[in-house]
C-alpha positions as CSV (number, residue, x, y, z in Angstrom):
1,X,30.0,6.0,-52.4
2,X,28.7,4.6,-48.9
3,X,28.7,7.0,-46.2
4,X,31.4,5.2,-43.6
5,X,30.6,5.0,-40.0
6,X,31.6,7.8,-37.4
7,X,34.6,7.4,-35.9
8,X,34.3,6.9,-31.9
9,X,34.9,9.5,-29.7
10,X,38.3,9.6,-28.5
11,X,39.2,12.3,-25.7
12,X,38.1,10.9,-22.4
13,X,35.3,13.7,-22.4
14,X,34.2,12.6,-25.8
15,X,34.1,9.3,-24.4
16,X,32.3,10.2,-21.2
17,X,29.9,11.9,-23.2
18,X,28.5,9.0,-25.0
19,X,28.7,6.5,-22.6
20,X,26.4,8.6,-20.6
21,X,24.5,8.9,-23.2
22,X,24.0,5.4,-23.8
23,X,23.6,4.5,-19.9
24,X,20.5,6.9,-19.9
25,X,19.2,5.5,-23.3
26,X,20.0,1.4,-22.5
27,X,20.0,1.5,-18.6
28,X,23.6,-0.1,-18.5
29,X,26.6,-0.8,-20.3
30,X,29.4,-2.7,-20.1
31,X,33.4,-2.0,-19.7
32,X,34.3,-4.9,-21.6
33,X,32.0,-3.7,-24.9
34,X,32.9,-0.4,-24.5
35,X,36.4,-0.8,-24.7
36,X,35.9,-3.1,-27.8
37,X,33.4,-0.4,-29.5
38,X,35.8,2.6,-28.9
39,X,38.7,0.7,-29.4
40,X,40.5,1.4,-26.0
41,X,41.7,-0.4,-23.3
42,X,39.0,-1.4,-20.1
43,X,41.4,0.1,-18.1
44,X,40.5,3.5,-19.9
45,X,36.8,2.8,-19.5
46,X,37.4,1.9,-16.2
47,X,38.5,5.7,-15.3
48,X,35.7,6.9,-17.6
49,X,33.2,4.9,-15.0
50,X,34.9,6.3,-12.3
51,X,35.2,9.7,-13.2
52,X,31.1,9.5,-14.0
53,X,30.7,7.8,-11.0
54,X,32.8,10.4,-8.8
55,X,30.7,13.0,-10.5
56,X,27.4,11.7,-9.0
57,X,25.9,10.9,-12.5
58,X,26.2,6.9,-12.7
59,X,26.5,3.8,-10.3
60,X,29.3,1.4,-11.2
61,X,28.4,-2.1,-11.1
62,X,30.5,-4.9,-11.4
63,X,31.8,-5.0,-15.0
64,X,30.1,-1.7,-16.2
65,X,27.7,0.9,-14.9
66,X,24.2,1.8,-14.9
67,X,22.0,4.7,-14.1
68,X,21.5,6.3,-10.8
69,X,18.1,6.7,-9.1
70,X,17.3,10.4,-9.1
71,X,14.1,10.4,-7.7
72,X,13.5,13.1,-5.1
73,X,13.3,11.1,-1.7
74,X,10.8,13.5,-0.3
75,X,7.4,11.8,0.5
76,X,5.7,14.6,-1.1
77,X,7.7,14.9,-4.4
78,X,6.9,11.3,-4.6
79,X,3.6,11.7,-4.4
80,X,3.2,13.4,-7.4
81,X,5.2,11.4,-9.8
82,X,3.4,8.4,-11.8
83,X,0.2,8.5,-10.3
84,X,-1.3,6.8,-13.1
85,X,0.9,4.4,-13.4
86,X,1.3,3.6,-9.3
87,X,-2.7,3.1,-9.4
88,X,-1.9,0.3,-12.6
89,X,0.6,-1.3,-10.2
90,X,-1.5,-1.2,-6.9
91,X,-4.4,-3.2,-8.6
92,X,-2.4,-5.4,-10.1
93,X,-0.8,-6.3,-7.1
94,X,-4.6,-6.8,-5.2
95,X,-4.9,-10.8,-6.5
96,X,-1.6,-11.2,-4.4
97,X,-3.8,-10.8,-1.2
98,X,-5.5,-13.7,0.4
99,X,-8.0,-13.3,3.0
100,X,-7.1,-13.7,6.2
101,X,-3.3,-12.4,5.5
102,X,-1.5,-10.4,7.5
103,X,0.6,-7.7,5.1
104,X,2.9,-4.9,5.6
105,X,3.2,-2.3,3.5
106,X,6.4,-0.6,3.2
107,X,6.6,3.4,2.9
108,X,6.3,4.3,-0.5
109,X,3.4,6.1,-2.8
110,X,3.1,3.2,-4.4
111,X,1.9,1.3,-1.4
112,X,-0.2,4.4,-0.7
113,X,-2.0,3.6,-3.8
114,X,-2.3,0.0,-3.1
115,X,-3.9,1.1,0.5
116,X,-6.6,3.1,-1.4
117,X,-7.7,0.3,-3.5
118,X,-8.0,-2.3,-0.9
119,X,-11.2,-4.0,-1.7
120,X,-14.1,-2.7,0.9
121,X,-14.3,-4.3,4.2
122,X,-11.2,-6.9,3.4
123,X,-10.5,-9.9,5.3
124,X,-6.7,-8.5,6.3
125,X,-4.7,-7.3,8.7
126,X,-2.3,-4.2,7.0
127,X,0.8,-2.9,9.3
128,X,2.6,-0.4,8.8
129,X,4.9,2.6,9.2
130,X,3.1,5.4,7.9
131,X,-0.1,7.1,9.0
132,X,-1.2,7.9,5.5
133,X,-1.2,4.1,4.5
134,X,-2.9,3.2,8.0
135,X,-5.7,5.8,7.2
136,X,-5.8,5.2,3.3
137,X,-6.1,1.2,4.8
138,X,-8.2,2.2,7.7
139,X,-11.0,3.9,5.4
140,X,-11.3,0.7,3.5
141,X,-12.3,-0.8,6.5
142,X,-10.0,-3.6,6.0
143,X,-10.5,-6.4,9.0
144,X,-7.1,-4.8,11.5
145,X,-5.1,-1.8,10.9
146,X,-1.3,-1.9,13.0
147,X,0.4,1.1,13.0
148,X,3.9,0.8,13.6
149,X,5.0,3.3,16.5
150,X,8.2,5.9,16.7
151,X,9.6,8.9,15.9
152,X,8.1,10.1,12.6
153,X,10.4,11.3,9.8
154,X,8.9,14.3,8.2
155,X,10.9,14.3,4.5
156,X,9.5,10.2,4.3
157,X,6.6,10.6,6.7
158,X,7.1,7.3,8.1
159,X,8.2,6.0,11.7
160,X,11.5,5.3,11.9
161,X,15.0,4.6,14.1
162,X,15.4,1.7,17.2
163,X,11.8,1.6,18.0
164,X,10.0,1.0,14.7
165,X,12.4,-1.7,13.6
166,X,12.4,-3.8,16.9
167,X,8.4,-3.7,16.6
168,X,8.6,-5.2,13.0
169,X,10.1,-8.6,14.7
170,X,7.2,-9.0,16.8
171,X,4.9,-9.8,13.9
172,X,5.0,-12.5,11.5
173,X,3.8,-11.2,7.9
174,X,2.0,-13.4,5.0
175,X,3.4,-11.1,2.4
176,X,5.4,-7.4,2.3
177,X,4.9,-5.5,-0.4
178,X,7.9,-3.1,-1.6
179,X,8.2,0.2,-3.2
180,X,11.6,0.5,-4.9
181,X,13.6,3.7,-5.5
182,X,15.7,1.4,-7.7
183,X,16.4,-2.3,-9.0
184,X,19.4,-3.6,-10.7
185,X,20.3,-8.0,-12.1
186,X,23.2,-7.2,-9.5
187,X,22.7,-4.9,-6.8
188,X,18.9,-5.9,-6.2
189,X,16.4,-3.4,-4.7
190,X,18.1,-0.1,-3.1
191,X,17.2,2.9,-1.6
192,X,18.1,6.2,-1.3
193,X,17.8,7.1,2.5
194,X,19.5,5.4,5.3
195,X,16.9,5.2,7.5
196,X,14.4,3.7,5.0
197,X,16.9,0.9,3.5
198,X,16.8,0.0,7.3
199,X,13.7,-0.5,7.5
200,X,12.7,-1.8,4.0
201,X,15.3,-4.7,4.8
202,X,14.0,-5.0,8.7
203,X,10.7,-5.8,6.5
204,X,12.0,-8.1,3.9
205,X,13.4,-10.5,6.9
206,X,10.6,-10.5,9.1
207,X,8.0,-11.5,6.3
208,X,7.3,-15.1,4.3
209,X,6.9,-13.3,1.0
210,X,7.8,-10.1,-0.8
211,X,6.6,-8.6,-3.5
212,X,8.1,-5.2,-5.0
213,X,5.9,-2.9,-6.9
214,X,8.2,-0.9,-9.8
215,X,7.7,1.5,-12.1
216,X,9.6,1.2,-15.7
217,X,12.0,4.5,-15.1
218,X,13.3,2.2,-11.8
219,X,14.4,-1.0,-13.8
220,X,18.5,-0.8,-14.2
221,X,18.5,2.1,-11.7
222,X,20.5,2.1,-8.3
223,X,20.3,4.1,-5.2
224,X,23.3,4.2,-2.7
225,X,22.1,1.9,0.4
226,X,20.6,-1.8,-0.7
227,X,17.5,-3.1,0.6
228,X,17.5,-7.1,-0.8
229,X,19.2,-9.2,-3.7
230,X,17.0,-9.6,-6.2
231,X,16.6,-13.3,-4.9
232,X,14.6,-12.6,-2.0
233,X,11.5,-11.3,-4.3
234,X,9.2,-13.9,-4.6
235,X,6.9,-11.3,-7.2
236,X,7.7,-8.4,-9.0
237,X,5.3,-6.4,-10.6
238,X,5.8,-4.0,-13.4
239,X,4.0,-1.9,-15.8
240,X,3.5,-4.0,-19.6
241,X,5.3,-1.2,-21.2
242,X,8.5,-1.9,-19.8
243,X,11.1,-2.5,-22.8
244,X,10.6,-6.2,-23.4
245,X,14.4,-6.4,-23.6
246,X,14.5,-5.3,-19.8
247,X,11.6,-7.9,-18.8
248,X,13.6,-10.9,-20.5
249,X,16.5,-10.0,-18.6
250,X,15.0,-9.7,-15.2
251,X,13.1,-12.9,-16.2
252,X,15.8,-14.9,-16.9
253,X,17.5,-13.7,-13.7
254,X,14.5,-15.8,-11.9
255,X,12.2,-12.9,-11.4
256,X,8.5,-14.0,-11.3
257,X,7.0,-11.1,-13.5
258,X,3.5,-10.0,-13.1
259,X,2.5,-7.1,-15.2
260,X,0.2,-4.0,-15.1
């Protein structure tokens, strides 16, 4: 005799449960499916997102939910997570610059990592709003090094308030290049400071081109303040091992893909 199916859950913790489950396994789900799959109405499913969400452990989205970004937002955790697979990012992302480009780099490790493989003695001029990029970029001996002035944040270790973001309008930038704490179909990039979605999106408008440089634990992920709709990337670059079913998806959103 075949073994039937189990039955779905059916208390709203049973059902809480395993959706949360299956947003940390699949990255997102969706009211109307789960409502069909459990067998309840969407209004149910709705509470069920909104209790998760209440609880801090998801992000609703329009029609369904997917995970939050818990990455730690101090510069120094960050450091230490993914090296490997920041450094696969950061020289992927080196045949985006031309010579003689002006490029800002935005206040993430991963940029940091890009800034340390700068080819020798570059034909560019880097800006930005951390001193560990300008030095990393510095000791390349890249052609210019700007460093954005104000008052330095010590949890992101970047210049930031009034001062920093009026200086990013005074220069016109060939490409910026992003760091991500999360990217979503829907809600675009976010991130999970104030201060540094402020001036991730002061970037994004004051440049020609922007390129975001993401990690595969980032893809369906959001953080609470946005940064840019996914249209406004013009190159996102991603590790190879991303699930194929997550690259098709951002793909057929219009994303231009390069991989690591």
């Amino acid at each position: 005799m075949p073994i039937s199916a189990s039955p779905p859950p059916q208390s709203p913790e049973e059902r809480q449960a395993a959706i949360l489950a299956r947003i940390e396994r699949e990255g997102r789900v969706s009211a109307t499916a789960l409502a069909a799959e459990f067998g309840v109405s969407e209004d149910s499913i709705r509470r069920d997102l909104r209790d998760l969400a209440e609880g801090g452990l998801i992000q609703r989205v329009h029609g369904g939910a997917i995970r939050r970004s818990t990455l730690p937002a101090a510069f120094g955790d960050r450091l230490v997570r993914r090296p490997v697979e920041k450094s696969a990012l950061a020289a992927a992302a080196l045949g985006l610059l031309r010579p003689g480009a002006t490029v800002l780099l935005d206040q993430s490790t991963t940029t940091l990592a890009l800034a340390h493989l700068l080819p020798a003695g570059a034909d560019l001029t880097v800006v930005t709003a951390t001193p560990e990029i300008a030095l990393a970029a510095l000791g390349r001996g890249v052609t210019e090094v700007i460093m954005l002035g104000g008052r330095l944040d010590p949890v992101s270790r970047a210049v930031a308030g009034p001062a920093v973001l009026a200086a990013i309008g005074q220069i016109h930038y060939d490409l910026c290049v992003l760091g991500a704490c999360g990217i979503d179909i829907a809600l675009g990039i976010t991130a999970q400071d104030h201060d540094d979605a402020c001036l991730k999106r002061a970037m994004v408008a004051a440049s020609a081109a922007v390129t975001a440089l993401i990690t595969a634990d980032k893809f369906d992920t959001a953080s609470p303040f946005r940064v840019a709709p996914l249209s406004r990337l013009d190159r996102l670059v991603a590790e190879a091992h991303t699930p194929p079913d997550t690259l098709a998806r951002y793909a057929a959103a219009g994303v231009d893909l390069l991989l690591a």
